[in-house]
Structure formats: structure tokens, C-alpha cells
C-alpha positions as MATLAB code, in Angstrom:
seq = 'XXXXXXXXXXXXXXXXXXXXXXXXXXXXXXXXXXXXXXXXXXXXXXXXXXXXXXXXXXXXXXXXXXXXXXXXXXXXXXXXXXXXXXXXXXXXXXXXXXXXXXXXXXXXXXXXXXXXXXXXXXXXXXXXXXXXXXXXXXXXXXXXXXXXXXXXXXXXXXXXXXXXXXXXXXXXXXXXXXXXXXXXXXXXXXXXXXXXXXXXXXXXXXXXXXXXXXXXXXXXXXXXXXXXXXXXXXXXXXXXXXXXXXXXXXXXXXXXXXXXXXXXXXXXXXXXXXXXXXXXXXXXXXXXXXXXXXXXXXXXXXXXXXXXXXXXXXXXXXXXXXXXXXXXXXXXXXXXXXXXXXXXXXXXXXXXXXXXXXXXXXXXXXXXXXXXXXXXXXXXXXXXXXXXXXXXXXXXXXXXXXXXXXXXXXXXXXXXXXXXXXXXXXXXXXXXXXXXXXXXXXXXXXXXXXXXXXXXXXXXXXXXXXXXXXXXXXXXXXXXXXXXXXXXXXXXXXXXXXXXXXXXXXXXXXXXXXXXXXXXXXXXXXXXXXXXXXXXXXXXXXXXXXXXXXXXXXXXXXXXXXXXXXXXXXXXXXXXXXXXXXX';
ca = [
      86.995   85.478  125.904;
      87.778   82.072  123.691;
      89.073   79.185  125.357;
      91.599   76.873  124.140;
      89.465   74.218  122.186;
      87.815   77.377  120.145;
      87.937   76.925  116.547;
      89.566   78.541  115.107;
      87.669   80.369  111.981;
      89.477   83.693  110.151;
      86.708   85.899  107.771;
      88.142   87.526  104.797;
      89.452   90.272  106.573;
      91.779   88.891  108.738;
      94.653   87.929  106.153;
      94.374   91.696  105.435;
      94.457   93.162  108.028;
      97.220   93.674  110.993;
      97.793   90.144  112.495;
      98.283   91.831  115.611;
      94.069   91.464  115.520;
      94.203   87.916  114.829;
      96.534   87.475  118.225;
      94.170   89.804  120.351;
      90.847   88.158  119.083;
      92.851   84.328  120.315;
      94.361   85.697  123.364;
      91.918   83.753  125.810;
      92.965   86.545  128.467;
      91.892   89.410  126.601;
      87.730   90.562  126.343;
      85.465   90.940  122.942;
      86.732   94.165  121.931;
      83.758   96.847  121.033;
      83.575   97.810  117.183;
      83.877   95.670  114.319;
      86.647   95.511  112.014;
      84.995   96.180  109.105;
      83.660   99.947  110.617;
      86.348  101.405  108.277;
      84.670  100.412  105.006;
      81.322  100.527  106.445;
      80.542  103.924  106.212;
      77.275  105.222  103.950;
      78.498  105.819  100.921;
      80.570  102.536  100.413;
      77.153  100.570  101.767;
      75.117  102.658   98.839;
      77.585  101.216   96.767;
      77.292   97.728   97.315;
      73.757   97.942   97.427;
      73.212   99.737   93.891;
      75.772   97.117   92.559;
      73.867   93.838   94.301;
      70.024   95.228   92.813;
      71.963   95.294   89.685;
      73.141   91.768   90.103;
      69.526   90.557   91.769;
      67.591   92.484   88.324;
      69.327   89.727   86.280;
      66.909   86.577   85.480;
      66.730   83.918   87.647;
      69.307   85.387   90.007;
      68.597   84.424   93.611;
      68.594   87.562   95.826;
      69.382   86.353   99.731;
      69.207   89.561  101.173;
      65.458   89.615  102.108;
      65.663   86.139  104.402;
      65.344   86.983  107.916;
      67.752   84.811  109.851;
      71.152   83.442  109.084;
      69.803   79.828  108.898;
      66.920   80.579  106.321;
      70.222   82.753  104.388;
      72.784   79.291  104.412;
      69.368   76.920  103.202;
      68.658   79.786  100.738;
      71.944   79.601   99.376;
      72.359   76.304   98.859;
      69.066   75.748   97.244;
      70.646   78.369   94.823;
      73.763   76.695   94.265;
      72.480   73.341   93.454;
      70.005   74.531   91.319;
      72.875   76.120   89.125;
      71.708   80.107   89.821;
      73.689   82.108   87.520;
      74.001   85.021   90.139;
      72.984   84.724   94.116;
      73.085   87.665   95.519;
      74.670   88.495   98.810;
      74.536   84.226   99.448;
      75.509   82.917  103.077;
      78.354   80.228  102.937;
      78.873   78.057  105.441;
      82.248   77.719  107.263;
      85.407   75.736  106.235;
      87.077   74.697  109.660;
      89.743   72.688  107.949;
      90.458   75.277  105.780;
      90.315   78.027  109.019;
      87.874   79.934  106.691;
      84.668   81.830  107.101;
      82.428   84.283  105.767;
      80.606   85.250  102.347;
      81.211   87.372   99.216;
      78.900   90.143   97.606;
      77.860   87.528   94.908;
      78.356   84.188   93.755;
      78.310   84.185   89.782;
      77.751   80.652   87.580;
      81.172   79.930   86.248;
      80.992   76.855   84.427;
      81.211   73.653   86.979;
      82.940   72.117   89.811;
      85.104   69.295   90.233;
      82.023   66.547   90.640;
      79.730   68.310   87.850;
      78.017   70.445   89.355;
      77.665   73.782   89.176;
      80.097   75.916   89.391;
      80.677   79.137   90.971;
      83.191   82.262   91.038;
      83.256   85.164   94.312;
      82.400   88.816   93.602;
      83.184   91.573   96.099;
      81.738   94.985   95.757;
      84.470   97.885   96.707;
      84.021  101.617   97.014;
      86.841  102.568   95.150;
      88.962  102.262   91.819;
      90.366   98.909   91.432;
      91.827   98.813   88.337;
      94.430  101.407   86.966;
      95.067  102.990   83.068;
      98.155  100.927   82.276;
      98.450   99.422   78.376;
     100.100   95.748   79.058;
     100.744   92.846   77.018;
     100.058   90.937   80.295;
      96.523   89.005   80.022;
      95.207   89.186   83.785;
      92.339   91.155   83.622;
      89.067   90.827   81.894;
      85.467   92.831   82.229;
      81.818   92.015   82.217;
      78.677   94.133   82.376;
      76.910   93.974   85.684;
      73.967   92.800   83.727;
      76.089   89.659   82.142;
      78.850   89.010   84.864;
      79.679   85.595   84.063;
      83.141   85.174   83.343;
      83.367   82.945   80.541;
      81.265   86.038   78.091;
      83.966   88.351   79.541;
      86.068   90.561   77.781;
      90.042   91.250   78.457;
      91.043   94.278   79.278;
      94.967   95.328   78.514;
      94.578   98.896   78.873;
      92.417   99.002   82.270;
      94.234   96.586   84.698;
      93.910   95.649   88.543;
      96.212   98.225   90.764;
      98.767   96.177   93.067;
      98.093   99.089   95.384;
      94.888   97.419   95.883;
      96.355   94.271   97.275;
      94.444   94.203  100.375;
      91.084   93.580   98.734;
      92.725   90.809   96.606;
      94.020   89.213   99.213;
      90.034   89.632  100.502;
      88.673   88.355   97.786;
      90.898   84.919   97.541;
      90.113   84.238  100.696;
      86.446   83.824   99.158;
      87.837   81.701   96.230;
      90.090   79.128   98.901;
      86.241   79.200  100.550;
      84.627   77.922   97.833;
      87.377   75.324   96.955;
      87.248   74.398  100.165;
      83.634   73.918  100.576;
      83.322   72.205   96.847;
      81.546   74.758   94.928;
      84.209   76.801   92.984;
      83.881   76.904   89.313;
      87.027   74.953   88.139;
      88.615   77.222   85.450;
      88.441   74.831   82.607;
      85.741   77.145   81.032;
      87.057   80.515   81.781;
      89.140   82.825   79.710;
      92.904   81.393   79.175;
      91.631   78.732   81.732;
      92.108   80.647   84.914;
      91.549   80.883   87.792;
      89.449   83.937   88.884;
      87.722   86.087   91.123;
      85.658   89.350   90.769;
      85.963   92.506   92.074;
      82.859   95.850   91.327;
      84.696   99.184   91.963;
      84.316  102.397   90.703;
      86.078  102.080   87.438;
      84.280  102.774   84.082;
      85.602  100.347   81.677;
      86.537  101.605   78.453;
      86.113   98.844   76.542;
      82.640   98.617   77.886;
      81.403  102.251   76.738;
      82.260  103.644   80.424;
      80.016  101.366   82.268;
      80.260  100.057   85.866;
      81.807   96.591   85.377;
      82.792   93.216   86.954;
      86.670   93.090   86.812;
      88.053   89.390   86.525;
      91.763   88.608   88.347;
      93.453   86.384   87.739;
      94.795   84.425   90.769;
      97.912   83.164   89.502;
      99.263   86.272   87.629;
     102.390   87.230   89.745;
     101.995   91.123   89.997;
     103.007   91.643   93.858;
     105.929   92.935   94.665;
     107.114   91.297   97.901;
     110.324   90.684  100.102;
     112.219   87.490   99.040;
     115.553   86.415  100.877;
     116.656   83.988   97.813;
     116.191   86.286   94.923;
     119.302   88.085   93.955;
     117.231   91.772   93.871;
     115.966   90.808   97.170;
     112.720   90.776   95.761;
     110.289   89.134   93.796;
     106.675   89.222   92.440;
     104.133   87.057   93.634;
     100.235   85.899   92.734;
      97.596   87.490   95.017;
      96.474   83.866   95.937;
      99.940   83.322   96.983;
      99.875   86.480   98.869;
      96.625   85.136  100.593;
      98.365   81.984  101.425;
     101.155   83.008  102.936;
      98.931   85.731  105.013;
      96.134   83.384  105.949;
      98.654   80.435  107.011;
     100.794   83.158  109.184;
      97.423   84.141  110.877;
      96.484   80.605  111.728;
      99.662   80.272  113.766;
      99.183   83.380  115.169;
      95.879   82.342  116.391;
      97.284   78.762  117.288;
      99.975   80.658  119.734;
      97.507   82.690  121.345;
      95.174   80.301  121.940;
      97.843   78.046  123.521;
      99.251   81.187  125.932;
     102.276   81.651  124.624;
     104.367   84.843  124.530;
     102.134   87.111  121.845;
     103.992   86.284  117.932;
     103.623   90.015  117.170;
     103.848   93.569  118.321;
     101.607   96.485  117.581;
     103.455   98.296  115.041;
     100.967  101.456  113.669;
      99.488  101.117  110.161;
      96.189  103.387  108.645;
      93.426  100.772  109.907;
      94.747  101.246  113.546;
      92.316  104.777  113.341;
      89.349  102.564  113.171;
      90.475   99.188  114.903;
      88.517   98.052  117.641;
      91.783   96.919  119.454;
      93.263  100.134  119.161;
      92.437  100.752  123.583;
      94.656   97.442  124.279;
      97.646   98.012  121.343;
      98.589  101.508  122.539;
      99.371  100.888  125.590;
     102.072   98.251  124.573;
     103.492  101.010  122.542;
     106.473  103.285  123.613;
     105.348  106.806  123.258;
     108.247  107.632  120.885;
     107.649  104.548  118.936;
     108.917  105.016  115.335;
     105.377  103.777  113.547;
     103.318  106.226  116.189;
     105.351  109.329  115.280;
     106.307  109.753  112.154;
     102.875  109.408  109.797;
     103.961  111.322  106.796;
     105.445  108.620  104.248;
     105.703  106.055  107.852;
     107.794  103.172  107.173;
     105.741  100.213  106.439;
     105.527   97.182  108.892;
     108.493   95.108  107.813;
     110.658   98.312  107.599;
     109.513   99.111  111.275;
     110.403   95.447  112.064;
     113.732   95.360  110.660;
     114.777   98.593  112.523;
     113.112   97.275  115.905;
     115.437   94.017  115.257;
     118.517   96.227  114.917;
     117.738   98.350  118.016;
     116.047  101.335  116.656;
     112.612  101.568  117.800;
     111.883  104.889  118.650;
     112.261  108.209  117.369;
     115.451  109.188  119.372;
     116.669  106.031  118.018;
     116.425  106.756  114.334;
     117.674  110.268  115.309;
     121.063  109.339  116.403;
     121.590  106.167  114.633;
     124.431  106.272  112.332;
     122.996  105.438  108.708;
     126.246  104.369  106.730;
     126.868  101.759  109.473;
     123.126  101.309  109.115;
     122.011  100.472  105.930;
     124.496   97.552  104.942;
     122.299   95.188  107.448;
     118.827   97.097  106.727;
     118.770   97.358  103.249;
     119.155   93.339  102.466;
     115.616   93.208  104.241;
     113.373   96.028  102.871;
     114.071   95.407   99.336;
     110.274   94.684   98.541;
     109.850   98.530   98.991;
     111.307  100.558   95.659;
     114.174  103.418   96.690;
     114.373  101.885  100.476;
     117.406  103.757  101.253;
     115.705  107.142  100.455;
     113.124  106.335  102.388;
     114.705  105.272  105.648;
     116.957  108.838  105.153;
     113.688  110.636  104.915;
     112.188  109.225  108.150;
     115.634  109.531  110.251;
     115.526  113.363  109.126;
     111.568  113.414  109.902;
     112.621  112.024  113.203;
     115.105  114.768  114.141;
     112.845  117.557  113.082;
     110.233  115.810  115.390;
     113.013  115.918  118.595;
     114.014  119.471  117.590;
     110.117  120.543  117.343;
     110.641  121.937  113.629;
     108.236  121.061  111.655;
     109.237  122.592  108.319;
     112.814  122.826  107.281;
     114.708  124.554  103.695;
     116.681  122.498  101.696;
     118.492  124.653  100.582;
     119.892  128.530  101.389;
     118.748  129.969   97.678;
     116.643  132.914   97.344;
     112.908  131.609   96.262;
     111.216  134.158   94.135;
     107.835  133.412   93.518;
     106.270  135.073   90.410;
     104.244  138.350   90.360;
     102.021  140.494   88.769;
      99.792  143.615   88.667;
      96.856  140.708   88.703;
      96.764  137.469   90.624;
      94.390  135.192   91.096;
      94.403  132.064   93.849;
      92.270  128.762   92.699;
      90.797  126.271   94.376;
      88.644  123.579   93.754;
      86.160  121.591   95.543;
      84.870  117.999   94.637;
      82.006  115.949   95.795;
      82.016  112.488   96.801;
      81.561  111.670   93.438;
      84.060  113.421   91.698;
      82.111  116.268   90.650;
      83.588  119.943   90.854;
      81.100  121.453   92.690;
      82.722  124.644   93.942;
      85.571  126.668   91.601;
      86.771  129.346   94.131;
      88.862  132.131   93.457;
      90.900  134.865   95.738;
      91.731  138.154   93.809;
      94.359  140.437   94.040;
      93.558  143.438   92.134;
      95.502  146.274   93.967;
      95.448  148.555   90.704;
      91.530  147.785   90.161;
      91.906  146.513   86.673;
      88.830  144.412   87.052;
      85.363  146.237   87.119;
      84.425  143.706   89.750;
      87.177  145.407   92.383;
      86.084  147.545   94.725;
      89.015  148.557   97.014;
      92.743  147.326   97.008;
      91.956  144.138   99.445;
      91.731  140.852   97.788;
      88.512  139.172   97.748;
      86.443  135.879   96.989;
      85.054  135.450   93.800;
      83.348  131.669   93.415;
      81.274  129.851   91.430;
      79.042  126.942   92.831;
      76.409  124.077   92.959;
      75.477  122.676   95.826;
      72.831  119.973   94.084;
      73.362  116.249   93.168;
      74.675  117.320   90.009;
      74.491  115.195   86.609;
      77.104  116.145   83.656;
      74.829  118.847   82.457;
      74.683  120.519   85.867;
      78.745  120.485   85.818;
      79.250  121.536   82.934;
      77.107  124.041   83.388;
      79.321  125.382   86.507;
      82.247  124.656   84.931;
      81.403  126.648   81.824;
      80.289  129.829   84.046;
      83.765  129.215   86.122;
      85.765  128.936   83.190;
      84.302  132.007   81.155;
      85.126  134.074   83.736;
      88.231  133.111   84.148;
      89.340  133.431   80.505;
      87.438  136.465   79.833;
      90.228  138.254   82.490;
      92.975  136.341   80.773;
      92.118  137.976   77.858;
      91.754  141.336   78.946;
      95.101  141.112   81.125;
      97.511  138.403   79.807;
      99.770  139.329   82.238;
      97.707  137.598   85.242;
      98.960  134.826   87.098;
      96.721  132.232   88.285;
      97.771  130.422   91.451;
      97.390  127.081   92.121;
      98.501  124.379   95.236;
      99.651  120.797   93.155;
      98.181  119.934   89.510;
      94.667  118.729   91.229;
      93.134  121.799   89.474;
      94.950  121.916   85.766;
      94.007  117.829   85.525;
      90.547  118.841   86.219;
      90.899  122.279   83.729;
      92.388  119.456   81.127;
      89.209  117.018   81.437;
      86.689  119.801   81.074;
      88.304  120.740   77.992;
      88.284  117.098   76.687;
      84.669  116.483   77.283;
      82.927  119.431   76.882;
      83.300  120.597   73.479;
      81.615  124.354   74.266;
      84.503  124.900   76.264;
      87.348  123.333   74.968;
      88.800  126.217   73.180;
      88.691  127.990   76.093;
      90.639  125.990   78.177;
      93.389  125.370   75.522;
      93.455  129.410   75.611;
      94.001  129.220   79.625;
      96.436  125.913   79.483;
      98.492  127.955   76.486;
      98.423  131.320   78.513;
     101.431  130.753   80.549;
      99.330  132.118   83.829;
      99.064  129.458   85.558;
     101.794  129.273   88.708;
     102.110  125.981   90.685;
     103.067  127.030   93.938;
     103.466  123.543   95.322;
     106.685  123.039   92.761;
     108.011  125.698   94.279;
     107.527  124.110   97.950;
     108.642  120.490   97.380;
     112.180  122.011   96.021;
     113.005  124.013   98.826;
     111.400  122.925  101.773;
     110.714  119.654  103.620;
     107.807  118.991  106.323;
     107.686  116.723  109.382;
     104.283  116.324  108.759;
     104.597  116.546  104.623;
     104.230  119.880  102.715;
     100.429  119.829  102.164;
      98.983  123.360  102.034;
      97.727  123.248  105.675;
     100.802  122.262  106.920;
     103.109  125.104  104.728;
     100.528  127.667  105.107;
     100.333  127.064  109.080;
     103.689  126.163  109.923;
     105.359  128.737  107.688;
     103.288  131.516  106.835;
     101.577  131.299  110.174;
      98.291  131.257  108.379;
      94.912  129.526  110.468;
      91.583  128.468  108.923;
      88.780  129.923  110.508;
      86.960  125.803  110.540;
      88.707  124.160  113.709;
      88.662  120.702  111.285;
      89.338  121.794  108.001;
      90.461  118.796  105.087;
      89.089  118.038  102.153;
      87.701  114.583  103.141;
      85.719  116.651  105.822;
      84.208  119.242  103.296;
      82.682  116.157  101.273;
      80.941  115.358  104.428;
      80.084  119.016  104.543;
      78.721  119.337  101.102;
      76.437  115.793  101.633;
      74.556  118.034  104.280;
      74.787  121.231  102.722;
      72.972  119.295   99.618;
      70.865  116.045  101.734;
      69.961  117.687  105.367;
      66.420  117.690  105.238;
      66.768  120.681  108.038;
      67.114  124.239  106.241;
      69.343  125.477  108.697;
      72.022  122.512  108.713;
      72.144  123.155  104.972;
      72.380  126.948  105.063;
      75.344  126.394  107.315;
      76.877  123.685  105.892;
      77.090  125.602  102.641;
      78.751  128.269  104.400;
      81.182  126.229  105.972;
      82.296  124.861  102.451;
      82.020  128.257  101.100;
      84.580  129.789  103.622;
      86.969  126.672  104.006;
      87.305  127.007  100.287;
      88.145  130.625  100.489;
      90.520  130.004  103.301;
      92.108  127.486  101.195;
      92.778  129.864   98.508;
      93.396  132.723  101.349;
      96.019  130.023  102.255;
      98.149  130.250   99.276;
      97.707  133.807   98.890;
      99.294  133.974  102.461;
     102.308  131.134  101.362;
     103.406  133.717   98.741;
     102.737  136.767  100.928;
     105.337  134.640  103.491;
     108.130  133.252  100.487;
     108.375  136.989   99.102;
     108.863  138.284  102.343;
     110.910  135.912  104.091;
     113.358  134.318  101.057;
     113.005  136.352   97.783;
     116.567  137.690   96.199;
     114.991  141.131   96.815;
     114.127  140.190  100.740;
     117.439  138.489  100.923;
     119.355  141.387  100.201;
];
């Protein structure tokens, strides 16, 4: 519990995350919650990530590596040793706190940068994410350049216009300026007199192969100051403009500080829980629910949910729940809405979409046509379902396939039932290893092309042709075969087929068309893909035989469920809406 004279100190985190935290962590009434925020990201495979990316950074000469120091004290002294002596990379440093500034906490690295305002030296933040951060987008715009993890410093870097930062990623921008205002606060940021165009930057390690560095693992420089942001804005005619992630961070971090301020004086709370993704994981999750209605708009509707100033706005005009939204009246509506959610693109579609989403949920429906015309689904003698599986990594690890052979054209059929024909590795694979499996997968697969053109191969979204397409790029063995399968014709995308006529409560994944329509169930109580990947790092890592044996299996039969699944949507459309069923 913090009493009024706490200080008040915000980590990176909080100016991205719900301020409704920020309120409960003030609120001198309220208890330490259990958890930490940060649970979310902290799972295995993002902490492997950081760590491969900071023994890169600590292999570079002279770089000061903080992590071994056993106390915080021994971390701070370590670090400012390093900083003084002009390190050009400490690794995972410890900074001390800005209390002016209402700032604490530390980046991944600190990289030499040039120097700081009194001549010293310099230095820019790096954080380490688990994820893409940059997108394939050719711009004229000069925002983003790219170093080598084994020469990060920003002044040798290298600008990227075809390979720039994603404004989807906004949240760990917003993270990662809160590190820069740290170091500006506290004296030690690199000004940007020495940096490309002169600006002023921070660093972010992802996932992303750069390009222009021959596919390598890179530091990617931001820009501060390049407005990229799409956000609300009452005095722009579009009702929107684009701002600079450090003024997204300012604006954020300053709201947050009165939040805190309020709380800690015991006022009435600032803000209301309004649902977003983190609340899964948020260690205030026990004390927000309760202060939500059970109908509430952001707790109900979770497919495309209307984002927190969209939820605001409606709660301001008097719809706040789902019977709300149901019966309100959208022409009379959207003239006052509208004006205030024009930092989200198409705004009016949306809000239609969740109003019908909402009466769906009231009715109980959770999958509704759009439309009374016959669907006809294609057909043939021969059809083939496909699914495929990926590893955490992005490897295809699993190419499953569900047969339908009722005239036994195939020497491999043995009766007129479909059946499950796959092709797998369950192995940390390298590119030879996928290839490999690929190659055997995609063999097959065109050998029965070519002995029955007429085939149709079934597929749920484009996930598996962009994969098909990439094999064929890089792996030259197989590249004519693929072009022979992508120039076939066979291949049927039944989720095309789905988005036109149908609309789901809950979206019109596979799971949810398959269960709700064809009235189709997957033998795992918790099937997803997200969960398989956790499946396939035991089927591959358990050191106990038997948890791998049956964690394979698992895979093996959620995959053939999946492609079951499909089999079963078409099974359902034919029956149910076809021209022929129709009449």
C-alpha cells in the first residue's frame, strides 16, 4: 500500500500499458497486487531471445557485461564505471532513477553514441523484443537505419528504406523512449550531433533479418522525431494526425503521472477498466473485473473489440454495454461518434460490425449468412485437405493432408473413407532439415497432381500457398515443382468462400466455422495453433520419452483434425446451401 508522500517513479512499461495500472498501483487503499506486469513478455522463448542477443552484444571488445554482479548496488556502481569510462556497449547496465523526470528502470544495452551535452560520453538505449519490428515497406522516408549486432553503434549504421519500423509496434516505441527521456534526464544520452541525419535515436533487436545486411539479426535505429503515428487530433480537419513516438511517450507518460498524482491524493479514480489484450496477463485483472458490468461492451465482444477511445466515446454517449450497442440507433449515432474515433481508419464500419456482433451475442447466434445465395463449393473425384504446422521459429514442421479418394485412384487408398496422409519433423530443424520435409511433402503432392489434374487441394486462408510460394523461391530443387502446383488451378481457398457469405460473433476462424456451423469438435479439449507450438517444444525438448511420444501425437492428431475440420466445412456448405441442396 503507498502512502501519499510516495514518489512517484513509472518504469518503461507503464506509458504502455493500460493507465488503469498506473491508478491501481497509486491507489493508497488498494494492496501490492501478485504478478508482475511484465509476465506477458516474460515467457521462455522471448527471455532466450534477449539473452542470445545481449552475449552477442557482451562478445564485442571492451563491452561491459553487468549481468554477472550480484546485487543491484554492485549493478548501478558497475554501470557507471562503464559509462564514464566511455564503454562502447554495457550490457544489460542498471540506471539509476530520474524522480523529476517520474522515470525508472533500464534498457537491454547502452551503446556509445558519440557524446553528451558536457563532453562526455555519450550513450543511446537498446531494447531486445521477441518479435518483428520492422515491416517490408519501400519509402522515401529516412527513419530507419541498421547495424550488425557485432558493430551496433549508430553513427557506422546503415539506412534502411525498404525494411522500416511497423507503427503496429507502437507500444515498444513508446517503451523504448521512455529509456531515451531516462538518459536525458539523468545526463548521459548521446546528443545526436554525430548520428545519421543528426537524430535523435533509439534501438530496438527483433526478429527481423535485414536485407541490406545479408539477412542478419540487426540493431534497428528510430528515429524519435519521425511523425509515423496515427493518432486522434480534435484541431486537424481529418480528425487526425500523425505524431513522433517520443511525442506519443510524452503525452502517455505525462497522462500517467496525473493519474498517479490523483490516486495518490484519494480522489475519485481518473479511469475505468475498459478490456484490452494485456488484461489476460495483468496482475490487476482480480480488482478491474469486478468494476466491470457483465455485459460491458470491451468484455464481450473480442473479435475486432473496439479499441479504448472507441469504448470511451460510446460509454460517454450512453452505450456501455452490449444491449446498449444492440438497440442504439446508428444514423442518430454516428454524427456525434465519428468526430472522435477518427484516429482509427474505416471507424464507421467498424462500430456497424460490433453493434451487429452485439446482437448476435443477445440472440445467442454465433454465425450468421450474409446473404441468401446458394454457396457451391468446388468438387472432384479427388480432394485433398492441407494443413500446415509451424514451430516457434517459423519452420514448417508438419505438412498434413486429409484424402478423399472415394473412387481409389491413388494406390495409397485402401477403402472409400478419407484418411491422413502427413509428412513430419519433430527435431530443431536447420534449412537443410526443412527443406528436406518440404521436398518429401511437396513431391508427393505434385506427383498426384500430375497423375489426376483434376484434384482439388483444400486449403483454410493463404497461410499455406505463402509458405508453398517461399519454398519455391529458396529452394531451387523444388521450385519447378511448386510453380507446377501454384499453375495447376487445384488449389481451393475455402476461407474466401466463408468471409463472403458468412459473419461470426466470435470471427470466422476455422474452429469457430467448423464448430459453430458444421458442428464439427476436435478431439484436444485446447486446440490453437499457439498451443501446438507449445506442444511441439515438448514433443522435440522433454527430456521424458513418454511426454514426447505424446506430445507428438497430440500435434499429429490436432493437425489432422484441423484438416478433418475443413473436410467437415465443405461436407456442411454442400449440404446445407449448395444450388443443388437448395433446390
Amino acid at each position: 500500500m503507498r502512502g501519499p508522500s510516495s514518489p512517484i517513479l513509472l518504469d518503461a512499461w507503464a506509458a504502455r500499458s493500460c493507465p488503469v495500472k498506473t491508478q491501481n498501483a497509486f491507489d493508497p487503499h488498494l494492496s501490492e497486487p501478485v504478478g508482475h506486469p511484465r509476465d506477458d513478455e516474460l515467457f521462455s522463448g522471448a527471455q532466450a531471445h534477449v539473452t542470445a542477443v545481449c552475449d552477442a552484444f557482451a562478445a564485442i571488445p571492451s563491452a561491459v557485461d553487468v549481468r554477472s554482479r550480484a546485487s543491484s548496488a554492485s549493478r548501478r556502481a558497475a554501470t557507471h564505471r562503464a559509462t564514464d569510462a566511455g564503454a562502447p556497449v554495457i550490457v544489460c547496465p542498471e540506471l539509476p532513477s530520474s524522480p523529476h523526470g517520474h522515470r525508472s528502470g533500464s534498457p537491454d544495452a547502452l551503446i556509445l553514441a558519440g557524446t553528451r551535452a558536457d563532453g562526455g560520453p555519450g550513450y543511446l538505449p537498446v531494447i531486445v523484443k521477441d518479435y518483428l519490428v520492422l515491416e517490408s515497406h519501400h519509402t522515401l522516408a529516412e527513419f530507419t537505419w541498421v547495424s550488425p549486432l557485432d558493430d551496433p553503434d549508430p553513427r557506422h549504421a546503415t539506412m534502411s528504406l525498404d525494411q522500416t519500423f511497423r507503427p503496429s509496434r507502437e507500444r515498444a516505441l513508446i517503451q523504448a523512449a521512455h529509456h531515451w527521456r531516462l538518459l536525458d534526464d539523468l545526463g548521459l544520452v548521446a546528443t545526436p550531433d554525430q548520428c545519421p541525419n543528426h537524430r535523435r535515436l533509439v534501438g530496438l533487436v527483433g526478429h527481423d533479418e535485414l536485407g541490406v545486411l545479408d539477412d542478419a539479426l540487426a540493431v534497428s535505429w528510430l528515429d524519435l522525431d519521425h511523425k509515423f503515428i496515427r493518432t486522434f487530433s480534435r484541431s486537424a480537419a481529418s480528425g487526425w494526425r500523425r505524431r513522433s513516438v517520443l511525442d506519443r511517450y510524452d503525452h502517455e507518460q505525462t497522462f500517467r503521472v496525473s493519474v498517479a498524482e490523483h490516486a495518490l491524493a484519494g480522489g475519485e479514480p481518473m479511469v475505468a477498466p475498459i478490456v484490452v489484450p494485456e488484461c489476460e496477463s495483468c496482475q490487476w485483472w482480480a480488482v478491474c473485473e469486478p468494476r466491470l458490468d457483465d455485459d460491458d461492451l470491451s468484455l464481450r465482444i473480442s473479435k475486432a473489440p473496439l479499441d479504448v477511445r472507441e469504448i470511451s466515446t460510446l460509454r460517454r454517449l450512453g452505450v456501455a454495454t452490449v444491449d446498449d450497442l444492440a438497440d442504439a440507433n446508428l444514423d442518430d449515432l454516428l454524427p456525434v461518434y465519428l468526430p472522435e474515433v477518427q484516429h482509427r481508419p474505416r471507424p464507421e464500419q467498424r462500430l456497424r460490425a460490433a453493434a451487429r456482433r452485439a446482437r448476435l451475442i443477445r440472440e445467442g447466434v454465433l454465425l450468421e449468412r450474409n446473404d441468401d445465395d446458394p454457396i457451391d463449393v468446388p468438387a472432384s473425384r479427388l480432394e485433398i485437405d492441407f494443413d500446415i504446422e509451424t514451430s516457434p521459429d517459423g519452420r514448417v514442421y508438419l505438412w498434413g493432408f486429409e484424402v478423399s479418394d472415394p473412387e481409389r485412384l491413388l494406390d495409397s487408398t485402401t477403402d472409400a473413407d478419407p484418411y491422413y496422409v502427413s509428412f513430419s519433423d519433430f527435431s530443431d530443424m536447420d534449412d537443410a532439415a526443412e527443406h528436406r520435409l518440404a521436398s518429401r511433402a511437396i513431391q508427393w503432392l505434385d506427383s498426384v497432381i500430375a497423375a489426376h489434374p483434376e484434384t482439388i487441394v483444400v486449403h483454410y486462408s493463404d497461410y499455406e500457398i505463402v509458405h508453398l510460394r517461399h519454398f519455391g523461391r529458396v529452394f531451387e530443387d523444388d521450385s519447378s515443382a511448386v510453380q507446377r502446383l501454384l499453375d495447376s488451378g487445384c488449389f481451393v481457398d475455402l476461407f474466401t468462400t466463408i468471409r463472403a457469405h458468412f459473419f461470426g460473433v466470435n470471427g470466422i476462424g476455422l474452429k469457430v466455422v467448423a464448430t459453430a456451423g458444421a458442428g464439427f469438435s476436435w478431439r484436444d479439449p485446447d486446440p490453437g495453433g499457439l498451443n501446438s507450438q507449445t506442444w511441439w517444444n515438448l514433443a522435440v525438448h522433454d527430456p521424458d520419452p513418454t511426454v514426447r511420444e505424446a506430445s507428438r501425437t497430440r500435434v499429429l492428431e490436432y493437425n489432422e483434425d484441423d484438416v478433418r475440420a475443413t473436410l467437415a466445412v465443405r461436407h456442411w456448405l454442400r449440404d446445407q446451401y449448395s444450388s443443388t441442396s437448395a433446390a
